[in-house]
C-alpha positions as CSV (number, residue, x, y, z in Angstrom):
1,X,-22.9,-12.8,-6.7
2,X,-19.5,-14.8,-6.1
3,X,-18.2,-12.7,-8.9
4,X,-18.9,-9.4,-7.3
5,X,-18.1,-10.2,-3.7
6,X,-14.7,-11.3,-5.7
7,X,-14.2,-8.0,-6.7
8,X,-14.8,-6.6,-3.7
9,X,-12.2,-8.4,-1.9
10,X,-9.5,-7.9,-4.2
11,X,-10.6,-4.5,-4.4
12,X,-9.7,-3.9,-0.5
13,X,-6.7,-6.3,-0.6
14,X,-5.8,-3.2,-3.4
15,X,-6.4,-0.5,-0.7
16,X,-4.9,-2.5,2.0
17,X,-1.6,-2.5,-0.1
18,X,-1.5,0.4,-1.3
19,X,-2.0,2.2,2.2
20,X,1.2,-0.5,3.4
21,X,2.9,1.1,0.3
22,X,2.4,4.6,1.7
23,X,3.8,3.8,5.2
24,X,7.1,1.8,3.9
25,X,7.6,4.5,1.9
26,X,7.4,7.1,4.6
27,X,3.9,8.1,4.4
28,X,2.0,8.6,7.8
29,X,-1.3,7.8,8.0
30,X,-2.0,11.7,9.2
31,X,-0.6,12.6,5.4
32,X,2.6,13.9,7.0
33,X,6.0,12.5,5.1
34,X,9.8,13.0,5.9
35,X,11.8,15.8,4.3
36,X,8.2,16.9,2.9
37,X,10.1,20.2,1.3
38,X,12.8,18.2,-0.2
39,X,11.5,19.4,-3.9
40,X,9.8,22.6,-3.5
41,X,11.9,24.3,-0.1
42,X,15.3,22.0,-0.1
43,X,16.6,24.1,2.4
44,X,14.0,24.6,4.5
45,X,14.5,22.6,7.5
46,X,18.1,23.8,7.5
47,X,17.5,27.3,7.5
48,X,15.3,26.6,10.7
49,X,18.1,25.1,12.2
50,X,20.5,27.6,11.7
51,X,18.1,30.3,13.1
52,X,16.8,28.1,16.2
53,X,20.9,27.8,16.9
54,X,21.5,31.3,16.4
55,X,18.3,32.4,18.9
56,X,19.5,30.4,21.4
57,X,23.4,31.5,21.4
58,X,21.4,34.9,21.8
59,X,18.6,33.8,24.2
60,X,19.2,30.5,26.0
61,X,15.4,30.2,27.2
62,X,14.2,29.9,23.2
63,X,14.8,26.4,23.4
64,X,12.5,26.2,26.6
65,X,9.1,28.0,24.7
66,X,9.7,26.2,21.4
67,X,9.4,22.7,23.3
68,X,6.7,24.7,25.4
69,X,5.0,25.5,21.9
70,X,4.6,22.0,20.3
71,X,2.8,20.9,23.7
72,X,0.2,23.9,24.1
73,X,-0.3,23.6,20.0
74,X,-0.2,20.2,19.1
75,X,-2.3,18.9,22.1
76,X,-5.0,21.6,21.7
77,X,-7.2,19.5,18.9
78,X,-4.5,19.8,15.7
79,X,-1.1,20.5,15.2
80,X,-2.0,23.7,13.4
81,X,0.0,26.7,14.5
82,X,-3.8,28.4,15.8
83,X,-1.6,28.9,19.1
84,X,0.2,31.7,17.2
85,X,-2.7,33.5,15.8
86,X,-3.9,36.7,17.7
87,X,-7.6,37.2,19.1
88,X,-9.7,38.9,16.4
89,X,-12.6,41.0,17.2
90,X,-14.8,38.1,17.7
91,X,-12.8,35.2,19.4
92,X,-9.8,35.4,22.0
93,X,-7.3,33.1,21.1
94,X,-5.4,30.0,23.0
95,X,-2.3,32.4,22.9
96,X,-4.4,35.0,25.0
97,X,-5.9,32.3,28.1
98,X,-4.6,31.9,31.2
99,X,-3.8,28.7,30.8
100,X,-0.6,30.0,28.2
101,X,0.4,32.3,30.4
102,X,4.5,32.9,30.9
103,X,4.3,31.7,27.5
104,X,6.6,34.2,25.7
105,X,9.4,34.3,22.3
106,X,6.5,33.9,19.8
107,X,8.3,37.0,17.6
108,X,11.3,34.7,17.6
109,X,9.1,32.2,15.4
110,X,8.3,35.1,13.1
111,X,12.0,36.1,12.9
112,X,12.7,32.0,11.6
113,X,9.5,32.5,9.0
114,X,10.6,35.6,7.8
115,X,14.2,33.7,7.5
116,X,12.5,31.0,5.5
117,X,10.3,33.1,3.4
118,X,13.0,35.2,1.7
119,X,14.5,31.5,0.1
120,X,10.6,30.3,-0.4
121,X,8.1,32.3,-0.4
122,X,4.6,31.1,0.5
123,X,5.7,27.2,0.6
124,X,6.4,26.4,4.6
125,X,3.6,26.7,7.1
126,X,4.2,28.4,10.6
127,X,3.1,24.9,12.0
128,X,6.5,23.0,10.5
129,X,8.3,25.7,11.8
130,X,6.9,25.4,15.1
131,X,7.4,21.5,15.0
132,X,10.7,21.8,13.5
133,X,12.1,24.5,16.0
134,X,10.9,22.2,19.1
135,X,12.9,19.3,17.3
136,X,16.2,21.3,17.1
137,X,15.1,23.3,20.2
138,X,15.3,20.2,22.1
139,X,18.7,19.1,20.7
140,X,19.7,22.7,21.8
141,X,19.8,22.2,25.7
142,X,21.1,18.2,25.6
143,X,18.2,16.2,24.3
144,X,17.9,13.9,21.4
145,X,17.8,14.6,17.4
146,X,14.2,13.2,16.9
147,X,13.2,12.7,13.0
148,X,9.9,14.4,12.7
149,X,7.7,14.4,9.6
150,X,6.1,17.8,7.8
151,X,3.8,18.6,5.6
152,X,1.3,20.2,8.2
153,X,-0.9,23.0,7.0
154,X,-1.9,26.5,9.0
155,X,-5.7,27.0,10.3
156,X,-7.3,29.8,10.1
157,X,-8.8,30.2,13.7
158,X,-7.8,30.1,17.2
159,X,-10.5,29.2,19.9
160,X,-10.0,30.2,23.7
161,X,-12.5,27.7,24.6
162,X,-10.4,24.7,23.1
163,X,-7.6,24.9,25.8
164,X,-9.5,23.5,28.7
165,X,-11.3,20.9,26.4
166,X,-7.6,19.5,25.5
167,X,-4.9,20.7,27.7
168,X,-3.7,19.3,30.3
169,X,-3.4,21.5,33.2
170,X,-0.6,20.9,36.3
171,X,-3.1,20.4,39.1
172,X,-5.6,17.8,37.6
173,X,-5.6,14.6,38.9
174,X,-3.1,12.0,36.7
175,X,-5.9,10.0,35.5
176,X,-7.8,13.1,33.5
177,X,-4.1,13.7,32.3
178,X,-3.8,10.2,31.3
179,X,-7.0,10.3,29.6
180,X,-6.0,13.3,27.3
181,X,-2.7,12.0,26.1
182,X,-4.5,8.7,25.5
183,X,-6.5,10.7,23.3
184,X,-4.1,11.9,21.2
185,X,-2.3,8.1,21.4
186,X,0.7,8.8,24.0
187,X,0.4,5.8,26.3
188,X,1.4,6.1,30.1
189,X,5.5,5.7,29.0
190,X,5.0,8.4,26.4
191,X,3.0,10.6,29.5
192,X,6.0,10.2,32.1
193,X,8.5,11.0,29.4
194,X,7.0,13.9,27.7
195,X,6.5,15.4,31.2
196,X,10.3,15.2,31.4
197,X,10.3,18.4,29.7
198,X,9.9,19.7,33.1
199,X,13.8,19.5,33.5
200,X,14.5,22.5,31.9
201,X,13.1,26.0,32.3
202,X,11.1,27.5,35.1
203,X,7.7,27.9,36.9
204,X,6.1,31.1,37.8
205,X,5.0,31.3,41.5
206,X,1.8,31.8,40.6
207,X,1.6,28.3,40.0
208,X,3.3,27.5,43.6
209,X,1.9,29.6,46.0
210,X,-0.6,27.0,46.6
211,X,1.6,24.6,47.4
212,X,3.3,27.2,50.0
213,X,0.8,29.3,51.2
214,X,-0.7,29.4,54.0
215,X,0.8,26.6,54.9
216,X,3.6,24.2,53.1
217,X,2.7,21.3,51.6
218,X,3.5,18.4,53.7
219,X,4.3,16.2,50.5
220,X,7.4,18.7,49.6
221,X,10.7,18.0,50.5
222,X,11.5,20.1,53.4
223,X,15.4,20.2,52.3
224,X,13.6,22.0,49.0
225,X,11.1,24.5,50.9
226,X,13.4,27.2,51.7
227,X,14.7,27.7,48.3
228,X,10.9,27.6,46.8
229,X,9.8,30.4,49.8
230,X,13.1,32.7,49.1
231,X,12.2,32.6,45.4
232,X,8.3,32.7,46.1
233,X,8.6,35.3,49.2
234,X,5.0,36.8,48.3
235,X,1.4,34.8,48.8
236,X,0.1,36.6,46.4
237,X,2.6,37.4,43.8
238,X,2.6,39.9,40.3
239,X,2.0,38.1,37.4
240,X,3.9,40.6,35.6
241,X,6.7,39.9,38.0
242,X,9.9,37.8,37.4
243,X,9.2,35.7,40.1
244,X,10.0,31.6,39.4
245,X,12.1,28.5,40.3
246,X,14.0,26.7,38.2
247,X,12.8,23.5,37.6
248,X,15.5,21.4,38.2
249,X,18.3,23.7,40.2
250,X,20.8,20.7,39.4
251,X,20.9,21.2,35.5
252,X,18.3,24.0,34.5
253,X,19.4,24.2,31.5
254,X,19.6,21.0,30.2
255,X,17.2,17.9,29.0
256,X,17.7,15.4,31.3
257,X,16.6,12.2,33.3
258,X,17.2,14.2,36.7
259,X,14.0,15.3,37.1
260,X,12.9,12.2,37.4
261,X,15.6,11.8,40.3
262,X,14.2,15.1,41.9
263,X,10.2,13.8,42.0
264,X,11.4,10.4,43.3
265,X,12.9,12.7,46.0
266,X,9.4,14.9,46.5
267,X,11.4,17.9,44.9
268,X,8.6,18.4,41.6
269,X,7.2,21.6,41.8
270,X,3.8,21.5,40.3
271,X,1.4,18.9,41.6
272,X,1.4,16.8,38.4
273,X,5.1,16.6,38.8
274,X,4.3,15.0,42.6
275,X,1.9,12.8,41.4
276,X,3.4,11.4,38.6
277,X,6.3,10.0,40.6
278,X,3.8,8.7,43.2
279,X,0.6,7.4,41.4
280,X,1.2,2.9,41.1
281,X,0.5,3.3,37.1
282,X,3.1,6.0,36.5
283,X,6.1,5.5,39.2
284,X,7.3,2.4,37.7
285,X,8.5,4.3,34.3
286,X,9.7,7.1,36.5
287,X,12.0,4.5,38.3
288,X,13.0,3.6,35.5
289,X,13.5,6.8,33.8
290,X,15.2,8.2,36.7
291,X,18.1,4.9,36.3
292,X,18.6,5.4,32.5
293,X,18.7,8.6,30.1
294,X,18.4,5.8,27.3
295,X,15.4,4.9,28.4
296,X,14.0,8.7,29.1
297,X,15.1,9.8,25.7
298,X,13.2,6.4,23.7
299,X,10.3,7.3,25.4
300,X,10.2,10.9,24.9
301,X,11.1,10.7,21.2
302,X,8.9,8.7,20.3
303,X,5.9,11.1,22.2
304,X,7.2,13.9,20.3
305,X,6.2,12.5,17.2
306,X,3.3,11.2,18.1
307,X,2.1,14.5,20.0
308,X,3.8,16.4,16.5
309,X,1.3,14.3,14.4
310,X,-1.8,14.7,16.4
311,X,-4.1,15.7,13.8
312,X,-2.7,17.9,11.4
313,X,-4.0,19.5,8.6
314,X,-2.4,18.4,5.6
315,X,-3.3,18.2,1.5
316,X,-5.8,20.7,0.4
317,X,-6.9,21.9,4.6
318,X,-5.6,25.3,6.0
319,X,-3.7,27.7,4.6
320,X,0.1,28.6,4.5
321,X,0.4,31.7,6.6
322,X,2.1,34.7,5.3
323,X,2.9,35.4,8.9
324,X,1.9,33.2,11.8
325,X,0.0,35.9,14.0
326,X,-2.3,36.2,11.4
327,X,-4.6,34.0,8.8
328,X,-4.3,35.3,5.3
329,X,-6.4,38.5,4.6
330,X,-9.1,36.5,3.2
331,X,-9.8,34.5,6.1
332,X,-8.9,37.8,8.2
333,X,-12.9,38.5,9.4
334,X,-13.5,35.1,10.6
């Protein structure tokens, strides 16, 4: 009996090692590793960079929807690319809910595949790209260079259903949001600095009128009102319609700590942004966020890769895509 429980331990002390090994050498326990196509795609990751640069010296709001993509992908069960995938005849995809809507620029993503596909065929999967493109996305409009590990694989299926199970949406109450970035392993720092994002790009007014109509909401600055009602002049406005406000009117167009400035000042547009800055278990970091971009850009790097990580498929799982819309013929019908 001593003899075997012997083996036993040293056969865990083994496992215990070797899954240390892994890590120092780069290895993440999701299965994910740095440079993951240095051997079989070497130029992988800089051919995505080249085209994410090139897109956005075209069309400056790219670098808005691939930071926008990582967050309604990776947060909705897997880091899996399944919000690219079309509806098929029997499911509507996350792409096609309401909850993605304004979401736009997917062909853009196709356009860096195809780009990558001519120097390696069938080796990178749409979901690297999508990671990837956030990463230098976000270096596009000011933010920081934020190492991100690859090796994800491509499902095969996109569920509707799925979105409201794991996103979080802009008027639920900070402690469900808490709750669901917890879940994926983005404590309350990680939270306030991911929705930092919110610096750069716009909001429909479909998602303000509430907060205008019929009357104004007491908690927004009044200096800020008359700007929101010019831009929002309709109750009831188009979705097809171009109708939005900036984020941040100080710096749209750059990642910055000055939306942190703006919700300390009741100037966040969406309700999350409000409560955020308000709520006793966030409003410390956003104090401190708001005093130091240092701090804002820690925080938020390392919630990238933990949100880029959230379980991915990796090994033998999924599939790489031919083209990201669609999973391989095989897997077509499902």
């Amino acid at each position: 009996m001593a003899s075997s429980s012997s083996s036993s331990s040293w056969a865990l002390l083994f496992l215990a090692l070797f899954a240390l090994s892994n890590v120092s050498n780069g290895e993440a326990p999701s299965g994910l590793v740095m440079d993951f196509y240095k051997e079989s795609c070497p130029q992988a990751e800089e051919i995505i960079r080249e085209q994410v640069k090139l897109l956005y010296k075209r069309h400056k709001n790219t670098a808005f929807s691939w930071l926008r993509n990582l967050f309604h992908d990776c947060a909705v069960e897997s880091c899996d690319a399944s919000l690219l995938l079309d509806s098929t005849r029997k499911t509507i995809s996350e792409k096609e809910t309401d909850r993605s809507f304004g979401m736009r620029n997917f062909r853009y993503l196709e356009d860096i595949k195809d780009a990558v596909e001519r120097e390696c065929p069938g080796v990178v999967s749409c979901s690297d790209i999508l990671v990837l493109s956030a990463r230098d996305g976000i270096v596009s409009v000011g933010g920081p260079h934020i190492p991100l590990k690859t090796g994800r694989r491509d499902g095969r299926k996109s569920r509707a259903d799925l979105v409201e199970k794991f996103l979080p949406d802009h008027n639920e109450s900070i402690s469900s949001v808490l709750e669901k970035f917890s879940a994926m392993g983005i404590d309350t720092p990680g939270l306030v600095a991911l929705l930092g994002a919110h610096s750069v790009g716009r909001t429909h007014c479909v998602k303000l009128v509430h907060r205008l109509y019929p009357e104004v909401d007491p908690a927004l600055n009044p200096d800020h009102v008359p700007h929101m009602l010019k831009k929002c002049y309709d109750p009831l406005p188009d979705p097809k319609s171009v109708q939005y406000v900036r984020n941040d009117r100080g710096t749209p167009m750059k990642l910055d700590n000055n939306y942190y400035v703006n919700i300390l000042e009741n100037k966040g547009l969406l309700m999350v942004d409000h409560e955020l800055a308000h709520d006793p278990r966030t409003r410390p970091y956003v104090k401190k966020m708001a005093k130091s971009q240092d701090y804002f850009f820690q925080h938020f790097s390392r919630a990238i890769a933990l949100l880029s990580e959230n379980n991915p498929l990796t090994g033998e799982q999924g599939e790489i895509r031919r083209h990201c819309n669609l999973a391989n013929k095989r897997f077509s019908e499902d």
